[in-house]
C-alpha positions as CSV (number, residue, x, y, z in Angstrom):
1,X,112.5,13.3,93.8
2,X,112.7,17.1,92.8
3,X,111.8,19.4,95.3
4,X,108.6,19.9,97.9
5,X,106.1,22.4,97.0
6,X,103.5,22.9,100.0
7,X,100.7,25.0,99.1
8,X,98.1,26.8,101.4
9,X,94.6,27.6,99.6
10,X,93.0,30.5,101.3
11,X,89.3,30.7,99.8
12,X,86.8,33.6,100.4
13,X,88.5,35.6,102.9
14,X,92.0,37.0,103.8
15,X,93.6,34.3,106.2
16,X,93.3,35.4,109.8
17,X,96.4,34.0,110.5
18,X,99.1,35.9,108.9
19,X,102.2,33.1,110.2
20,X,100.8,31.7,106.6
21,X,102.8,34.0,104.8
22,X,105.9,33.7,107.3
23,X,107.9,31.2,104.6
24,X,106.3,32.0,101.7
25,X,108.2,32.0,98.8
26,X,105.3,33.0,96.2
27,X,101.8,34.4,96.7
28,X,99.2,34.0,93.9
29,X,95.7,35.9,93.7
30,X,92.7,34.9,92.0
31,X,90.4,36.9,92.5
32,X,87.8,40.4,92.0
33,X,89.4,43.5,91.7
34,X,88.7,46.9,92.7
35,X,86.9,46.8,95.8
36,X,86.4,43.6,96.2
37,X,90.6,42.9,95.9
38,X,91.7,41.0,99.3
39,X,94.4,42.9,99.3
40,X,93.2,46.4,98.9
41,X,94.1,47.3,103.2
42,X,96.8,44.7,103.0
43,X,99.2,47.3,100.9
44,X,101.7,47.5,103.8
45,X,102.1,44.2,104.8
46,X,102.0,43.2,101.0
47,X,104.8,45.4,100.5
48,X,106.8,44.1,103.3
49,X,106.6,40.6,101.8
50,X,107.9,42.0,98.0
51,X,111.2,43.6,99.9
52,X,112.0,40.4,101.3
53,X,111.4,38.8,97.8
54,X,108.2,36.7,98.2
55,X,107.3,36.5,94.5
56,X,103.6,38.0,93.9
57,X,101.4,36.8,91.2
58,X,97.8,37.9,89.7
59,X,95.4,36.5,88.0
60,X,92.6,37.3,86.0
61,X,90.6,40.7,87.6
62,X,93.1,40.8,90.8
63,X,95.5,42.8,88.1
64,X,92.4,45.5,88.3
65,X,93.1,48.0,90.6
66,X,92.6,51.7,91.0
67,X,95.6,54.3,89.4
68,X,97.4,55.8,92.7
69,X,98.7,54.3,95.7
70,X,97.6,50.8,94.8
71,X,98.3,51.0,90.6
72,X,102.1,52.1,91.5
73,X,102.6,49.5,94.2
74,X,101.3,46.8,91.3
75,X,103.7,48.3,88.7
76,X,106.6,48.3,91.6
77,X,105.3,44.6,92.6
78,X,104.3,42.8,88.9
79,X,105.0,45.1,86.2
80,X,101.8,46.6,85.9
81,X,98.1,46.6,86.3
82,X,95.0,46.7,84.3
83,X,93.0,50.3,85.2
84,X,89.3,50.4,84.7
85,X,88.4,53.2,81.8
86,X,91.6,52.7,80.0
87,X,92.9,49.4,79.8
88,X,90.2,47.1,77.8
89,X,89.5,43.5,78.6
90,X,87.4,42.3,74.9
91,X,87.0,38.9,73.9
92,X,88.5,38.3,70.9
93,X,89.2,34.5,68.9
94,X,92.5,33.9,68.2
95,X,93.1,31.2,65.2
96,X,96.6,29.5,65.4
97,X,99.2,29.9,62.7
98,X,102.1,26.9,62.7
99,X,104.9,26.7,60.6
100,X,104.2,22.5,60.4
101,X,107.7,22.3,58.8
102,X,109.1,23.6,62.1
103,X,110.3,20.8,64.8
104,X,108.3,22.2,67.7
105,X,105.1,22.5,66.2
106,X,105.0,19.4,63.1
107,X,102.9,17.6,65.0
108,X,100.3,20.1,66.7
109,X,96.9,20.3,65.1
110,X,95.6,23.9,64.4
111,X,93.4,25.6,66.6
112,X,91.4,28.1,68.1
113,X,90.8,30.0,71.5
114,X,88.3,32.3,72.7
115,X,89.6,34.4,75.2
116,X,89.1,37.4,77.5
117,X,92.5,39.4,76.4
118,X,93.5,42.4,78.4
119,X,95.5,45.1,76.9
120,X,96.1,48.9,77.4
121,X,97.7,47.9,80.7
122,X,99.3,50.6,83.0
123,X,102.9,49.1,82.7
124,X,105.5,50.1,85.3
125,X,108.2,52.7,83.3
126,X,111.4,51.1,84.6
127,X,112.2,47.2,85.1
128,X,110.6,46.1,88.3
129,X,112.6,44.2,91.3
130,X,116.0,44.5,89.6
131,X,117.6,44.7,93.0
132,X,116.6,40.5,93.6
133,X,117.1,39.6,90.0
């Protein structure tokens, strides 16, 4: 019933065997950024993957990356990036504000969420991957 997702976790290290990504549909990172990101000398390959489509996801710091080469491929790849010195990363406690009269949220108790919230990203200036979409 509904379709087959097979993942492959890749923990610590790059894989050292690349035939990983040779069906990939979609490629998330969790991870460090800067110099620690795993994909810091992997820019051609990554590239490669993006112009055949392979969908490219990052989470938490692996949107931080260095402005240049590696900041334009991320705005290119995901729409942006977070850049050390100008983007800002604060936590900040957001309290929920529901309209209890409205279907969707009636029944949802109020709440609140402390949360690391990035914002003053570098944000690619045209729509990104409009040739696939």
């Amino acid at each position: 019933m509904g379709d087959k997702i097979e993942t492959v976790l890749v923990e610590k290290n790059w894989p050292t065997d690349a035939s990983i990504f040779k069906d990939a549909d979609a490629i998330v990172i969790y991870s460090d950024g800067l110099g620690r990101h795993p994909i810091n000398d992997k820019q051609a390959f990554i590239g490669k993957l993006m112009d055949k489509g392979v969908g490219l996801a990052m989470m938490h710091f692996a949107c931080d990356v260095p402005k240049g080469e590696q900041g334009e491929n991320f705005k290119k790849w995901i729409g942006g990036h977070y850049e050390t010195r100008w983007s800002t990363n604060p936590h900040w406690t957001c309290d929920s504000i529901l309209h209890k009269t409205h279907p969707i949220s009636k029944s949802v108790k109020n709440f609140s969420v402390n949360d690391e919230w990035y914002f003053n990203m570098r944000w690619a200036d045209e729509p990104f991957h409009t040739d696939i979409l």
